[in-house]
C-alpha positions as protocol buffer text, in pm:
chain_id: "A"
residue {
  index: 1
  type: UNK
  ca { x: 2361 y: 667 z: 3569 }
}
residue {
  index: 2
  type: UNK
  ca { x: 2355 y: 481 z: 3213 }
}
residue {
  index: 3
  type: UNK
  ca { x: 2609 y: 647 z: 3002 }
}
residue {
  index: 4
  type: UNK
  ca { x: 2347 y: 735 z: 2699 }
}
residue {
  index: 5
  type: UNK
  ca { x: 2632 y: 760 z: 2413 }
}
residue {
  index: 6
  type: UNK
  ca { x: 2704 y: 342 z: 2550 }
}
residue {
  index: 7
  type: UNK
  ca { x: 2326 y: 296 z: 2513 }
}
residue {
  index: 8
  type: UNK
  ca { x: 2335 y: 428 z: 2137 }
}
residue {
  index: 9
  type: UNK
  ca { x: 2632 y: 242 z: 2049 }
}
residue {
  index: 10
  type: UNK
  ca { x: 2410 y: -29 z: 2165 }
}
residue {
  index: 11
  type: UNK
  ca { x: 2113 y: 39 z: 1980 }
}
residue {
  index: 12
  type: UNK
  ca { x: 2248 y: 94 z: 1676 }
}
residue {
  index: 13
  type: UNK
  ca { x: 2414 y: -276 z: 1681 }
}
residue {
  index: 14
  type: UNK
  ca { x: 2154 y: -441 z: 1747 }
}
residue {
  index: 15
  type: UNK
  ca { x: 1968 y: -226 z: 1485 }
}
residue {
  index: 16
  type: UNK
  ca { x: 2194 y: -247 z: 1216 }
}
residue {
  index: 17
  type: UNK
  ca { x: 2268 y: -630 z: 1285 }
}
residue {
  index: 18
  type: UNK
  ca { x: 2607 y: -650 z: 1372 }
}
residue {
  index: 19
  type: UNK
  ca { x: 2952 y: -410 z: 1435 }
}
residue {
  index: 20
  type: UNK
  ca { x: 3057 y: -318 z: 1081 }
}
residue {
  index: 21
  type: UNK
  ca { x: 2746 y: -141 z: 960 }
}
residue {
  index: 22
  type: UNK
  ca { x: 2702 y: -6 z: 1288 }
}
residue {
  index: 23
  type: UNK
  ca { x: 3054 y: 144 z: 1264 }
}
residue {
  index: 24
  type: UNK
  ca { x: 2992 y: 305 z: 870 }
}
residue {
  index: 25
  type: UNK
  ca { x: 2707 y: 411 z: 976 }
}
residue {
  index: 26
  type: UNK
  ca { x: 2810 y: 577 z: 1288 }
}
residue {
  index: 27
  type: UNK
  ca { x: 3178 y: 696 z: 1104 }
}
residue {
  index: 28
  type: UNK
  ca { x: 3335 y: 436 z: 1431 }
}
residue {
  index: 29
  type: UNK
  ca { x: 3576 y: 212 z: 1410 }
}
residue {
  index: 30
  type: UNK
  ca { x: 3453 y: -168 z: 1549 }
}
residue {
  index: 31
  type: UNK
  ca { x: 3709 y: -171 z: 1835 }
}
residue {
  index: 32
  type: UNK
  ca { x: 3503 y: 150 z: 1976 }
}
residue {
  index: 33
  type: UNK
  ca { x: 3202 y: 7 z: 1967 }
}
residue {
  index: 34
  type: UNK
  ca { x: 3319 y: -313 z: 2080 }
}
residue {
  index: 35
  type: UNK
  ca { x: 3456 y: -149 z: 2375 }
}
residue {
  index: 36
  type: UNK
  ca { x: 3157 y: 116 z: 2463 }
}
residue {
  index: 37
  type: UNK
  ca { x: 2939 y: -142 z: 2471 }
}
residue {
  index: 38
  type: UNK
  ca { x: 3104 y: -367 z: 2696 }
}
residue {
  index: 39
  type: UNK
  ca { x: 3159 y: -72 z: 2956 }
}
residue {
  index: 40
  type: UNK
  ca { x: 2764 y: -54 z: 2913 }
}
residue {
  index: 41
  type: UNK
  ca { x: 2738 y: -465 z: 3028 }
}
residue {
  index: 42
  type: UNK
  ca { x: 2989 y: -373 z: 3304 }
}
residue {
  index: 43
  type: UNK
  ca { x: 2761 y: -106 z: 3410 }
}
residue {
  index: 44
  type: UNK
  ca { x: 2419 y: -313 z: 3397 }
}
residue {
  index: 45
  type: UNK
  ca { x: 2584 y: -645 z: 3512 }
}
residue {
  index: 46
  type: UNK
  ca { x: 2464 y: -857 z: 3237 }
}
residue {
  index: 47
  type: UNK
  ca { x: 2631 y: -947 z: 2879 }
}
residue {
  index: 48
  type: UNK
  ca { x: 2374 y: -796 z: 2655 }
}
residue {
  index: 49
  type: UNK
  ca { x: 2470 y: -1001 z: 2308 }
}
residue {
  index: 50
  type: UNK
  ca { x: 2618 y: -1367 z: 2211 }
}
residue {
  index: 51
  type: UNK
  ca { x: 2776 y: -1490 z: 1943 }
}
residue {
  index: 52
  type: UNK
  ca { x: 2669 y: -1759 z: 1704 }
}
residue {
  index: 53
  type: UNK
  ca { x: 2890 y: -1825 z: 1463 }
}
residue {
  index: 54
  type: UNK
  ca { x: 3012 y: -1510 z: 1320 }
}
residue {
  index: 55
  type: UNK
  ca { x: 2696 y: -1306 z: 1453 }
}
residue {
  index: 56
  type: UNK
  ca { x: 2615 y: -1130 z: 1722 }
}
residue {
  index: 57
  type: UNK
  ca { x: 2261 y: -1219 z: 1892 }
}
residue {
  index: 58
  type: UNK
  ca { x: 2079 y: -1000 z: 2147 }
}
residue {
  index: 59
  type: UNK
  ca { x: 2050 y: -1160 z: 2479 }
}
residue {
  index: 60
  type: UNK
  ca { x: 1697 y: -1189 z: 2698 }
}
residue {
  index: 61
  type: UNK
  ca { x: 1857 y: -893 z: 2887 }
}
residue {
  index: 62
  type: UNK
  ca { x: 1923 y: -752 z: 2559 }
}
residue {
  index: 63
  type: UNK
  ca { x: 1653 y: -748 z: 2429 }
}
residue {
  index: 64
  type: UNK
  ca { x: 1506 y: -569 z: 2721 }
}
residue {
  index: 65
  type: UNK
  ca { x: 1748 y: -339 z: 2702 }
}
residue {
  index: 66
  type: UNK
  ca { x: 1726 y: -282 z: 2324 }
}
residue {
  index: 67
  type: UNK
  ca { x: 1295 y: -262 z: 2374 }
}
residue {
  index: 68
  type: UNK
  ca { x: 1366 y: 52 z: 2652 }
}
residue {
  index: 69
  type: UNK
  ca { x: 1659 y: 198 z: 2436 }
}
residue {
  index: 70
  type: UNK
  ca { x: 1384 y: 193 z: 2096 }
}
residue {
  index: 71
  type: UNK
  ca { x: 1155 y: 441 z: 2295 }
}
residue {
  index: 72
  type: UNK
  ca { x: 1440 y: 655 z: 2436 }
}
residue {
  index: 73
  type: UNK
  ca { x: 1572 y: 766 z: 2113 }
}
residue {
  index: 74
  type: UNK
  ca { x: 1284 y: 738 z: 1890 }
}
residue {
  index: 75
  type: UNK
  ca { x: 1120 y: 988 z: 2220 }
}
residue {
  index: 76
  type: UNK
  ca { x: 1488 y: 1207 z: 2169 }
}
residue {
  index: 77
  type: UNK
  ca { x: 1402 y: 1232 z: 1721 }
}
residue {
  index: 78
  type: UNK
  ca { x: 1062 y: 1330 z: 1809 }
}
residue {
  index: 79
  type: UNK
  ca { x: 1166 y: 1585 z: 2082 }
}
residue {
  index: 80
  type: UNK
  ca { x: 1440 y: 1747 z: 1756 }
}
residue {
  index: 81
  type: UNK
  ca { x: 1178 y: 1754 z: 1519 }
}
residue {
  index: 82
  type: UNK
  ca { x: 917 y: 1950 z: 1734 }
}
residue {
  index: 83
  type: UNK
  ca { x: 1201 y: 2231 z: 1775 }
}
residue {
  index: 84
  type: UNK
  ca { x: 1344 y: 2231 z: 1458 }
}
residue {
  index: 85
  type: UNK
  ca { x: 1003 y: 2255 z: 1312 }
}
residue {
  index: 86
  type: UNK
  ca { x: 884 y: 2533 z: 1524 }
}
residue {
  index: 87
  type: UNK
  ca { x: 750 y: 2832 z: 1380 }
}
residue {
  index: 88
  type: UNK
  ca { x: 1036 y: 3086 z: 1393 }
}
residue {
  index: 89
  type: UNK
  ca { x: 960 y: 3426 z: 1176 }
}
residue {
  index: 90
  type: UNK
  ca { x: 1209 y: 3439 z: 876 }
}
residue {
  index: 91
  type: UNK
  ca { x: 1352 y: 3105 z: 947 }
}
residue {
  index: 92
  type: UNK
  ca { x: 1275 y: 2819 z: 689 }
}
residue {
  index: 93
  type: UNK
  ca { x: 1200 y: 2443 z: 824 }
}
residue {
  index: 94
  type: UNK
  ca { x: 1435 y: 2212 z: 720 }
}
residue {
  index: 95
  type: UNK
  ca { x: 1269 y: 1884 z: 560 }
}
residue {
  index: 96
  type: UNK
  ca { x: 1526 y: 1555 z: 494 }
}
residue {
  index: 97
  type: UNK
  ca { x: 1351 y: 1341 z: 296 }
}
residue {
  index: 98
  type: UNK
  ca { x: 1468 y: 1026 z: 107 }
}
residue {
  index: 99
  type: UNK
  ca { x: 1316 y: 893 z: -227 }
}
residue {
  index: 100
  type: UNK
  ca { x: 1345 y: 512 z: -284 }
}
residue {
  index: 101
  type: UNK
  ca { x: 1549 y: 496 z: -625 }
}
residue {
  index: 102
  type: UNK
  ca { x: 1265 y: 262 z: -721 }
}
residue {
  index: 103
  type: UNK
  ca { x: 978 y: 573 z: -714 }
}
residue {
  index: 104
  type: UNK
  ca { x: 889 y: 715 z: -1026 }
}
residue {
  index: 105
  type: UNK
  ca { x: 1014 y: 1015 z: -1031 }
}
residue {
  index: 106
  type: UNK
  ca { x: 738 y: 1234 z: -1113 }
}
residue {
  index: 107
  type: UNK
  ca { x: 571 y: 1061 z: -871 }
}
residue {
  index: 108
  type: UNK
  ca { x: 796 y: 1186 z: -595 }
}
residue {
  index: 109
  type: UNK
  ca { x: 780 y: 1524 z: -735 }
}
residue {
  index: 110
  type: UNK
  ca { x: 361 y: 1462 z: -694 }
}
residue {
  index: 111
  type: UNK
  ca { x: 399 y: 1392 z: -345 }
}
residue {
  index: 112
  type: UNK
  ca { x: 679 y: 1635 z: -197 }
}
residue {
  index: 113
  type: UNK
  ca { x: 537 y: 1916 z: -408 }
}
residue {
  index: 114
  type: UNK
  ca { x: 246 y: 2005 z: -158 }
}
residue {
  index: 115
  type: UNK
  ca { x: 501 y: 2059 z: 153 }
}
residue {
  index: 116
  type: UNK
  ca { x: 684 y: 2351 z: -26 }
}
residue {
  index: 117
  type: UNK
  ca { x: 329 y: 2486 z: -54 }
}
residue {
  index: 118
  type: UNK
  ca { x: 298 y: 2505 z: 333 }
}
residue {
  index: 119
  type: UNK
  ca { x: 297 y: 2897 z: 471 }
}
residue {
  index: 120
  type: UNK
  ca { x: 601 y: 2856 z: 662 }
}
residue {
  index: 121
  type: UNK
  ca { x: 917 y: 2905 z: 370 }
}
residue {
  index: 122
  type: UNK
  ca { x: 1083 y: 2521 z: 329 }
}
residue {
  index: 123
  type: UNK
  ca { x: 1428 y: 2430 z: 296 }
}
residue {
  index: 124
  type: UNK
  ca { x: 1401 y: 2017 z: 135 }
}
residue {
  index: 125
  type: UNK
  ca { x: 1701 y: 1789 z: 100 }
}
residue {
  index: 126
  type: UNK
  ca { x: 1621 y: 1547 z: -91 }
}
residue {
  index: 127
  type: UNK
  ca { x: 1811 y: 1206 z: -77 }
}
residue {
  index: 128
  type: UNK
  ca { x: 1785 y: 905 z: -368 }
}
residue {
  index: 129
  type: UNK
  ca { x: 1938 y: 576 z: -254 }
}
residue {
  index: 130
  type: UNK
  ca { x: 1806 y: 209 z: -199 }
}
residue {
  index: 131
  type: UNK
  ca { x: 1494 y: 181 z: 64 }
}
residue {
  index: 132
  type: UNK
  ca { x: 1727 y: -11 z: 330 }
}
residue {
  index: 133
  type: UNK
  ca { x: 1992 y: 223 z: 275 }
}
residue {
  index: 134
  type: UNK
  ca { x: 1748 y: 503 z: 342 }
}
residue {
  index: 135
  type: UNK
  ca { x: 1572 y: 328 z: 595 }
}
residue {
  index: 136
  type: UNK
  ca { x: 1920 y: 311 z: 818 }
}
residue {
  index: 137
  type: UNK
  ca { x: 1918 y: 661 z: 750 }
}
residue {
  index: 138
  type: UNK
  ca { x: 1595 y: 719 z: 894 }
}
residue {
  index: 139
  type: UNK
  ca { x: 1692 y: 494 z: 1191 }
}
residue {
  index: 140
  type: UNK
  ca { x: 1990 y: 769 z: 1261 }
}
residue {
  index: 141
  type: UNK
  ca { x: 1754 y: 1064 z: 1230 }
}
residue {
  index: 142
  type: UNK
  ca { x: 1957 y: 1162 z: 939 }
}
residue {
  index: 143
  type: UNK
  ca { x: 1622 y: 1184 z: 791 }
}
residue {
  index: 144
  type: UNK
  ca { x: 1257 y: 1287 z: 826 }
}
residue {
  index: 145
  type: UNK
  ca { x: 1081 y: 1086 z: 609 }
}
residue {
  index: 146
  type: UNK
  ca { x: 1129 y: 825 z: 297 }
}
residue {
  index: 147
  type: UNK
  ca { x: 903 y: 828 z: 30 }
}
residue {
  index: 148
  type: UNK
  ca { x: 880 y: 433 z: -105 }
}
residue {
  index: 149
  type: UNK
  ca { x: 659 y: 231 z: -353 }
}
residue {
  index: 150
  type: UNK
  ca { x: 636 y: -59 z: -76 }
}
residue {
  index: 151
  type: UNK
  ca { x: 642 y: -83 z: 310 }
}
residue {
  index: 152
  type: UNK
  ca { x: 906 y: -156 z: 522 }
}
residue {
  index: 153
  type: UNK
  ca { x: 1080 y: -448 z: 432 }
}
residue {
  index: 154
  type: UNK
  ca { x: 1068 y: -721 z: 627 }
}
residue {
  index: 155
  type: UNK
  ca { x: 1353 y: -845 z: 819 }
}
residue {
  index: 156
  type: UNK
  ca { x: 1482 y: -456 z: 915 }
}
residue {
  index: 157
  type: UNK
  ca { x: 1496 y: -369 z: 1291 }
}
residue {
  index: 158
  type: UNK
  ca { x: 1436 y: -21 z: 1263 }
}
residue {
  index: 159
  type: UNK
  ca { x: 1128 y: 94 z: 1434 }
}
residue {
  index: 160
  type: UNK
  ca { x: 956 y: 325 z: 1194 }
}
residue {
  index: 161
  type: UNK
  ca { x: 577 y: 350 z: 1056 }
}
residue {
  index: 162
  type: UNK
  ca { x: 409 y: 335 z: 756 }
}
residue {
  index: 163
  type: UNK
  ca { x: 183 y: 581 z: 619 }
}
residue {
  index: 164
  type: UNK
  ca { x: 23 y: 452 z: 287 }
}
residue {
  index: 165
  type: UNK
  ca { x: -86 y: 721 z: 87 }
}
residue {
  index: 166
  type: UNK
  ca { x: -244 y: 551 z: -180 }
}
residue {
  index: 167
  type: UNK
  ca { x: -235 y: 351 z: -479 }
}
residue {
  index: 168
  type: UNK
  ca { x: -216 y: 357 z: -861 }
}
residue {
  index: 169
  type: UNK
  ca { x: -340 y: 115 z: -1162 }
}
residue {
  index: 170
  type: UNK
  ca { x: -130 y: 99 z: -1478 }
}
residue {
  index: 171
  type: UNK
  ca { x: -219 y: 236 z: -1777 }
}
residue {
  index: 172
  type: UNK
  ca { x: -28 y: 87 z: -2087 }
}
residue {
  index: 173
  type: UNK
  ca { x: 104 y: 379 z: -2309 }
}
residue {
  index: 174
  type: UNK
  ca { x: 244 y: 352 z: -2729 }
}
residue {
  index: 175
  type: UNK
  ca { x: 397 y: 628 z: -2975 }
}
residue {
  index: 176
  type: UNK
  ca { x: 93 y: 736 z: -3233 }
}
residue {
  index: 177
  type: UNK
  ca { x: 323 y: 492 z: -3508 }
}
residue {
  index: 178
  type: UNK
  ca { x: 283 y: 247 z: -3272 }
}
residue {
  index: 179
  type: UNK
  ca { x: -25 y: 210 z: -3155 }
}
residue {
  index: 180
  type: UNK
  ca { x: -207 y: 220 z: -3542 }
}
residue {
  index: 181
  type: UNK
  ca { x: -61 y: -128 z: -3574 }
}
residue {
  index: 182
  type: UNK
  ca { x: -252 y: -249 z: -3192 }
}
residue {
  index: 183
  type: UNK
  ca { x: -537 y: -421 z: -3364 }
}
residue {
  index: 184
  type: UNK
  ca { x: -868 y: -527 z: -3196 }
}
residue {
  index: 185
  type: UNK
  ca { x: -983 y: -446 z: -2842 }
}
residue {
  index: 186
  type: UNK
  ca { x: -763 y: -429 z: -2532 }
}
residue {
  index: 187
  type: UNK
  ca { x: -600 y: -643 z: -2375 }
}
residue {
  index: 188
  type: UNK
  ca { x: -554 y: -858 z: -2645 }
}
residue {
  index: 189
  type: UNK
  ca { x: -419 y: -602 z: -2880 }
}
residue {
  index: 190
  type: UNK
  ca { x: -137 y: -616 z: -2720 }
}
residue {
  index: 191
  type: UNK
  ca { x: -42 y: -1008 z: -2817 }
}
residue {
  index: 192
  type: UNK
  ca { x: 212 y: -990 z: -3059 }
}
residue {
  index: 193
  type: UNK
  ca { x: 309 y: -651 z: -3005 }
}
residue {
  index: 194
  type: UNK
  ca { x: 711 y: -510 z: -2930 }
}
residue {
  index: 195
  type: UNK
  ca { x: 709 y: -407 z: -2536 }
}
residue {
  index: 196
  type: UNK
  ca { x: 904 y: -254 z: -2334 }
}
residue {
  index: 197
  type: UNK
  ca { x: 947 y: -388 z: -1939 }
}
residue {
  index: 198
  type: UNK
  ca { x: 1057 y: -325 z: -1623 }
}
residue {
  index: 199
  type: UNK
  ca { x: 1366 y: -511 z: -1456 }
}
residue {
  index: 200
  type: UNK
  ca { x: 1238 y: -841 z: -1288 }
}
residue {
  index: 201
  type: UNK
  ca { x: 1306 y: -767 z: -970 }
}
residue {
  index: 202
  type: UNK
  ca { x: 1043 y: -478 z: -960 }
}
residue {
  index: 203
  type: UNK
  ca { x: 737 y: -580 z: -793 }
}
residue {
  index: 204
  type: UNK
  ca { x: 521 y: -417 z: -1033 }
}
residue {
  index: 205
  type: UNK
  ca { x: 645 y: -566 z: -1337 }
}
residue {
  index: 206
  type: UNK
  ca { x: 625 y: -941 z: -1131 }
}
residue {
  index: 207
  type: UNK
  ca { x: 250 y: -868 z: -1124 }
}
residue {
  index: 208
  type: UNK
  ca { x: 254 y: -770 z: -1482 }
}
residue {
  index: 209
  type: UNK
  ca { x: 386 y: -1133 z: -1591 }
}
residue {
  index: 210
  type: UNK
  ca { x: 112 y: -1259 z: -1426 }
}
residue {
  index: 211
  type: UNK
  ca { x: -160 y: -1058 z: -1546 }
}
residue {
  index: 212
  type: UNK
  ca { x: -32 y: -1136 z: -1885 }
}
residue {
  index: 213
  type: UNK
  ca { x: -3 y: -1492 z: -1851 }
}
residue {
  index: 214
  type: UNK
  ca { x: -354 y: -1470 z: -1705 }
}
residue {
  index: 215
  type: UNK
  ca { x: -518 y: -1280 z: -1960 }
}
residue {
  index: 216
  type: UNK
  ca { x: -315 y: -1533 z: -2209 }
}
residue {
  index: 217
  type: UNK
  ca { x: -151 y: -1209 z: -2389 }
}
residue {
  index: 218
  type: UNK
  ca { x: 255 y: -1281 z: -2499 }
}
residue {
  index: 219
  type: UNK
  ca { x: 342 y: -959 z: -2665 }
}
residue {
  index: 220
  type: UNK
  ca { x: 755 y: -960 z: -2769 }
}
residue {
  index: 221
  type: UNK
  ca { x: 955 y: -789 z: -2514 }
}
residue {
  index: 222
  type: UNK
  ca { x: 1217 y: -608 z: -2714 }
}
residue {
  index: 223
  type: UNK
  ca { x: 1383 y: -394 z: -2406 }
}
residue {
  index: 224
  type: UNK
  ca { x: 1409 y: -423 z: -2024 }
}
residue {
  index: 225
  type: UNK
  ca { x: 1517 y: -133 z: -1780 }
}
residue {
  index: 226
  type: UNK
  ca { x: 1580 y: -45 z: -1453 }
}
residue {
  index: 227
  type: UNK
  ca { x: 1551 y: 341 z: -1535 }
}
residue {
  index: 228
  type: UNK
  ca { x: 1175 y: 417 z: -1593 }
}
residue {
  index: 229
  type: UNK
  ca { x: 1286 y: 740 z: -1755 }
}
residue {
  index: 230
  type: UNK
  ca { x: 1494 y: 547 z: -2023 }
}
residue {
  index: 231
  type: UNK
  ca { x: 1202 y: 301 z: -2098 }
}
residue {
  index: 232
  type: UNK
  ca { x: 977 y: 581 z: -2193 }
}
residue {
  index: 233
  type: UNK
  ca { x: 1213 y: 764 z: -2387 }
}
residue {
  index: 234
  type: UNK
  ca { x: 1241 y: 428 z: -2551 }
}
residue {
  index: 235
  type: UNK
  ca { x: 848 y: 443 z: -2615 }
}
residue {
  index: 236
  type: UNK
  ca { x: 801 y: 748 z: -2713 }
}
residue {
  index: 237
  type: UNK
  ca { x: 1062 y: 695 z: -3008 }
}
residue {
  index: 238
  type: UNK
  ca { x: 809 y: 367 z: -3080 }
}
residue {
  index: 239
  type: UNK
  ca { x: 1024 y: 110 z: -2997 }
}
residue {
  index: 240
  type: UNK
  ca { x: 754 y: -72 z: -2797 }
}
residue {
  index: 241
  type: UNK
  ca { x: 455 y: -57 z: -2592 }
}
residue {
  index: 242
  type: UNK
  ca { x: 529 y: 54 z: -2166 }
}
residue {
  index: 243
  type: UNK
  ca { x: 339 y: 51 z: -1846 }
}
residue {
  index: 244
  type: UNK
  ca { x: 339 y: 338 z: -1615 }
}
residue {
  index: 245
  type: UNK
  ca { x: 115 y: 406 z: -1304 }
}
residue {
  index: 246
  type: UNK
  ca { x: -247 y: 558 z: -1460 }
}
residue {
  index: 247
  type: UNK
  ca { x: -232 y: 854 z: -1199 }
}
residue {
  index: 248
  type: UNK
  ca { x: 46 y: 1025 z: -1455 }
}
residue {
  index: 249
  type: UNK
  ca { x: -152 y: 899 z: -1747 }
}
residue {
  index: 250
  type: UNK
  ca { x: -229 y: 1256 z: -1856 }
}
residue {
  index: 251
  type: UNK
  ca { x: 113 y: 1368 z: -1785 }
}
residue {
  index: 252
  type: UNK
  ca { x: 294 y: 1091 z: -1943 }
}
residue {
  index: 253
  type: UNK
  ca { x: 69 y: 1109 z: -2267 }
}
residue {
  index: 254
  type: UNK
  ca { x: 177 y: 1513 z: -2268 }
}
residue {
  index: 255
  type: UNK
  ca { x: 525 y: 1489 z: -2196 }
}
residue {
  index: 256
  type: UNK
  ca { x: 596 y: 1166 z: -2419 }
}
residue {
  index: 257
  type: UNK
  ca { x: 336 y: 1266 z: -2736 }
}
residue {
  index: 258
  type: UNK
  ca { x: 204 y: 899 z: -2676 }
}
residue {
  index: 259
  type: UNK
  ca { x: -100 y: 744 z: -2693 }
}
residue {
  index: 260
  type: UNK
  ca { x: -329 y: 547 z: -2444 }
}
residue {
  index: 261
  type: UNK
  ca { x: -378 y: 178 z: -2523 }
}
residue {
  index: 262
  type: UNK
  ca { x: -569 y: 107 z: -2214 }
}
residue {
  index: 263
  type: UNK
  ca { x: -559 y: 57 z: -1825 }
}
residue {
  index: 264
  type: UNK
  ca { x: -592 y: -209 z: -1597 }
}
residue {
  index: 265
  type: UNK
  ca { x: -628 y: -168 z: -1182 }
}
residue {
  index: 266
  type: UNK
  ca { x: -518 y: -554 z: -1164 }
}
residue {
  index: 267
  type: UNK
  ca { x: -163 y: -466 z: -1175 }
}
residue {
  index: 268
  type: UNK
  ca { x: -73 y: -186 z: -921 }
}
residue {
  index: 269
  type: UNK
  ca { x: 154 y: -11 z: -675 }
}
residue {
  index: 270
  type: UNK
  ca { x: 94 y: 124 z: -389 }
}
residue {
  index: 271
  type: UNK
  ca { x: 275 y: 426 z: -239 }
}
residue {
  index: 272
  type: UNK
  ca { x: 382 y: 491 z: 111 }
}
residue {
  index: 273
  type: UNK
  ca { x: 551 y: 777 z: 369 }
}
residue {
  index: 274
  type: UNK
  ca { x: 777 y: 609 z: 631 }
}
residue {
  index: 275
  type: UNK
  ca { x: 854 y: 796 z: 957 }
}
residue {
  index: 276
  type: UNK
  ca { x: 987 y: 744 z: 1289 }
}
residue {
  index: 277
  type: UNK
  ca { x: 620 y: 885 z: 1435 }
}
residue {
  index: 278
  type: UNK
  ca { x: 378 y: 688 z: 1464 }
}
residue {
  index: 279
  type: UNK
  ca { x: 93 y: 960 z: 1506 }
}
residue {
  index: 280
  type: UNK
  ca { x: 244 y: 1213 z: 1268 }
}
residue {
  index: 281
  type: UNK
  ca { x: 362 y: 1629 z: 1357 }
}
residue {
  index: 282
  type: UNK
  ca { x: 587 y: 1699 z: 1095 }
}
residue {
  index: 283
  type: UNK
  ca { x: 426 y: 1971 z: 880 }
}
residue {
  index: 284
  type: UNK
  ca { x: 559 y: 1866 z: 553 }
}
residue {
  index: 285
  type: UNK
  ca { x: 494 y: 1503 z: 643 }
}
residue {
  index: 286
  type: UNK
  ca { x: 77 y: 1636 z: 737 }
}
residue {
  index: 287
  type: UNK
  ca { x: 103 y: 1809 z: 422 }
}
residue {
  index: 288
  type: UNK
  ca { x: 221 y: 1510 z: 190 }
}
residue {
  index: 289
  type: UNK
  ca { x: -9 y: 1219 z: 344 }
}
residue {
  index: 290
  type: UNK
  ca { x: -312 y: 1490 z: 336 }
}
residue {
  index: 291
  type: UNK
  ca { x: -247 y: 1605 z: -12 }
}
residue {
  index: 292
  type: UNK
  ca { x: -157 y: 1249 z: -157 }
}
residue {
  index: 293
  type: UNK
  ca { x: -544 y: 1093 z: -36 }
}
residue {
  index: 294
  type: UNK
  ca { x: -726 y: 1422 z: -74 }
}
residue {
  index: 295
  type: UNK
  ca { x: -660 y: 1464 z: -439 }
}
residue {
  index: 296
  type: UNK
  ca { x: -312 y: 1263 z: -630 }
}
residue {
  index: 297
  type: UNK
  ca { x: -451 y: 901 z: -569 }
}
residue {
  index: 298
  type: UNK
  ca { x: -797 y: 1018 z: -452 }
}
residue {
  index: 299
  type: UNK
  ca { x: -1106 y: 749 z: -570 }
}
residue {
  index: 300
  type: UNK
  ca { x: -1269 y: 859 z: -867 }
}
């Protein structure tokens, strides 16, 4: 028979791309792997990877291999979630959930909030880290789900789903000082204006430049972040005017004594749950994706 710890060595190299993230992420040195997986091609009689260059490529017989090996342990995480989320009297489920450091976090709070609401007690471990860091996690069924602003990024062989939940316009926020001195009607009170942005490489703020080039507004950025947290506190001192997603407008405007400027659905994001199941059983997970388009990002 196929020796099933060869076949996950396997799988997880061709997953992960090559041996050295395979090894960190399976705590194995590169020699091991090396040499599991070639007892596996001595046991199916055919090499199952090639090298070009200084990478490993699957073969046509692996990739055959790799397709069967896929269903075979995604069918083995489905099999140890259905157990360890049975109802047991007393005994809490365990949810592993990752948030993309990217989220918002009161956002994330929004959308994990309605699985410690389910009947059954919860225990939730929550992890923060990059999305392909947390999607290899997901890969390992280290994890149950990842919460994410975007989809699975392209170019990742890890068989997972997405689940959008929903998605948010951005409402554009200033400190009462502040937003005396935004003169005239919105958007165009905001030419001139001190702002506060987002690090470029956020997708949301890339659709903000455009929108504002559009709309022919060129306030004065005076700050740029890659903490949202730090940008508002930032704004809510009035050093400048900030964007945040329009389904925490009333929070935001509570928790930050600011002011509303105005809103615009032309620059968004969108929200999604990532899972290994494509139809999903997970009670928390049911409880987040049913929650999230019942009521948090629900159509007016």
């Amino acid at each position: 028979m196929t020796n099933y710890k060869h076949l996950h060595y396997f799988w997880m190299v061709a997953k992960s791309g090559g041996l050295l993230r395979a090894s960190e992420q399976l705590h194995a040195s590169q020699q091991t792997l090396s040499g599991q997986i070639k007892l596996l091609e001595e046991r199916l009689g055919k090499p199952l990877f090639q090298k070009r260059g200084r990478k490993l490529e699957l073969t046509e017989a692996g990739k055959t291999v790799f397709s069967y090996a896929d269903e075979i342990f995604s069918l083995g995480a489905e099999m140890e979630q259905a157990l360890r989320t049975e109802n047991q009297p007393g005994r809490a489920i365990e949810f592993r959930v990752g948030v993309a450091d990217a989220l918002p976090k009161a956002i994330a709070y929004r959308l994990l909030e309605p699985a410690m609401r389910l009947p059954s007690p919860v225990r939730i471990v929550c992890r923060e880290w990059k999305l392909d860091s947390l999607m290899a996690e997901l890969a390992t069924h280290r994890l149950d789900l990842v919460i994410a602003d975007s989809p699975i990024p392209s170019g990742l062989s890890v068989k997972a789903y997405n689940h959008k939940l929903g998605r948010s316009g951005q409402s554009f926020f200033a400190a009462p000082s502040l937003a005396e001195r935004c003169l005239g009607a919105f958007p165009t009170m905001l030419t001139g204006m001190p702002m506060l942005m987002h690090s470029e490489d956020s997708d949301v703020q890339k659709q903000l430049n455009r929108w504002l080039e559009h709309e022919h507004i060129y306030p004065e950025v005076v700050g740029v972040f890659d903490d949202s947290a730090l940008l508002k506190a930032f704004g809510r001192e009035g050093q400048g005017v900030f964007a945040a997603p329009t389904v925490l407008e009333a929070e935001i405007v509570k928790q930050f004594d600011v002011r509303v400027l105005g809103r615009t659905a032309a620059v968004w994001q969108e929200f999604y749950a990532i899972s290994i199941e494509r139809r999903i059983t997970h009670p928390c997970v049911l409880a987040i994706c049913n929650a999230a388009r019942g009521a948090l990002f629900a159509s007016p």
